[in-house]
C-alpha positions as CSV (number, residue, x, y, z in Angstrom):
1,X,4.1,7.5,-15.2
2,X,2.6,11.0,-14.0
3,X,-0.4,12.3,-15.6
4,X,-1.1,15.9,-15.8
5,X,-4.3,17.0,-14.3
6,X,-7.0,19.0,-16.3
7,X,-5.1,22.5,-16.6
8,X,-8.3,24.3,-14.9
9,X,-7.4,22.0,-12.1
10,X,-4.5,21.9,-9.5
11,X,-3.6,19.2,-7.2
12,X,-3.5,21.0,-3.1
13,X,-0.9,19.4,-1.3
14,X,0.8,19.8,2.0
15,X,4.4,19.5,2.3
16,X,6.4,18.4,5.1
17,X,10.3,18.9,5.2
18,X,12.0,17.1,8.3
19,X,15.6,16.7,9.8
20,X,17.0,15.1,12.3
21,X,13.7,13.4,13.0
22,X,12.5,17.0,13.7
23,X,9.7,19.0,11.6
24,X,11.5,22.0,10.0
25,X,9.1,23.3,7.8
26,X,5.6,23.0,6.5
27,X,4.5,24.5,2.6
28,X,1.1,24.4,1.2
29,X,1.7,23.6,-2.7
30,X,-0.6,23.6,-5.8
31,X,1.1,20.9,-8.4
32,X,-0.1,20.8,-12.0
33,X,1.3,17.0,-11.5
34,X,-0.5,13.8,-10.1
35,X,1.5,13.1,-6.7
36,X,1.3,10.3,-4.2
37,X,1.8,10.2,-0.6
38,X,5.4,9.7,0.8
39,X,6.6,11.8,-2.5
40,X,9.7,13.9,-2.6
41,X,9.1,17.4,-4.6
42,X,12.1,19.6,-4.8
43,X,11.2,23.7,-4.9
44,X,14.4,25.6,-5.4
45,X,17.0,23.0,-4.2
46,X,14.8,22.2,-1.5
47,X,13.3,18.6,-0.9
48,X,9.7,18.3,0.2
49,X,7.8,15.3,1.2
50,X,3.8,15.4,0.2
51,X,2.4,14.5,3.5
52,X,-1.3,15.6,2.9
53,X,-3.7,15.5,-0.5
54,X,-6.7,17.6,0.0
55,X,-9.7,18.9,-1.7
56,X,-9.2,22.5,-0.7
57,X,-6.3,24.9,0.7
58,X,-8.0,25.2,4.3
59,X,-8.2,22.2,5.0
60,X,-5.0,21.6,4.1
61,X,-3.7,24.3,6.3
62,X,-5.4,23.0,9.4
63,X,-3.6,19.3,9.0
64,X,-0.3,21.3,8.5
65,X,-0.8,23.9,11.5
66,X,-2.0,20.2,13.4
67,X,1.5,18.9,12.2
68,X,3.3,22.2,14.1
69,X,1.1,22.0,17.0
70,X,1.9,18.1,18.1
71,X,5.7,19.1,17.0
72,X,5.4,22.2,19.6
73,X,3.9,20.2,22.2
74,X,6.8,17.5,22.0
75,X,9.8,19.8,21.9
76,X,7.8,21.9,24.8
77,X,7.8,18.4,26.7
78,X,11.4,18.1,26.2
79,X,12.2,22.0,27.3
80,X,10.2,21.1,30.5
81,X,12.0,18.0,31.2
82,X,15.3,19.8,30.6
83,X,14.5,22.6,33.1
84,X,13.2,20.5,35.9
85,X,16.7,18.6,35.7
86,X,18.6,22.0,35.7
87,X,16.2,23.1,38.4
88,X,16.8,19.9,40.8
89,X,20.5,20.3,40.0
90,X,20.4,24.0,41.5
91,X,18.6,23.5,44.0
92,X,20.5,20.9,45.3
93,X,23.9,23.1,45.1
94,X,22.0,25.9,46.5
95,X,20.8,23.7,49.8
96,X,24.8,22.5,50.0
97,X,25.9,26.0,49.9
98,X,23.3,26.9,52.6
99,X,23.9,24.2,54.7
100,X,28.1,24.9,54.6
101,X,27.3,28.6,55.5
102,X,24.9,27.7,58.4
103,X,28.0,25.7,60.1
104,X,30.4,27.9,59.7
């Protein structure tokens, strides 16, 4: 059962919403609501999971923008992995193509 908090009083939350294993979108959120960890909150058709309960909005923002960073990092990883590949690849045509024209 959910208890509202004193009305002078807001519970800070930060939202995550992920698909496909991938962060799409992070929300700071003010609920009038108690809320738990691991919680789904719905905003216009739109389902959030509370990820972070904090004392104050900054702090809260800083976990959330930590959130973006590590997500960055990994799909920058990937990007980098994907271009080295593609990079090999050409080269490897390239050298073929130089190598055919030097014996003709």
């Amino acid at each position: 059962m959910r208890e509202t908090l004193n009305p002078l009083r807001k519970m800070k939350l930060g939202l995550v919403r992920i698909q496909n294993q991938k962060l799409v979108g992070v929300q700071y959120f003010e609920s009038k609501f108690q809320r738990e960890l691991g919680e789904v909150v719905s905003i216009n058709n739109v389902k959030w999971t509370v990820a972070v309960i904090g004392e104050d909005r900054d702090t809260i923002i800083d976990v959330l923008n930590g959130f973006i960073k590590k997500q960055n990092s990994v799909v920058r990883k990937q990007n980098q992995l994907i271009n080295r590949e593609a990079n090999y690849q050409f080269n490897k045509v390239l050298a073929q193509a130089i190598k055919y024209v030097n014996n003709i």
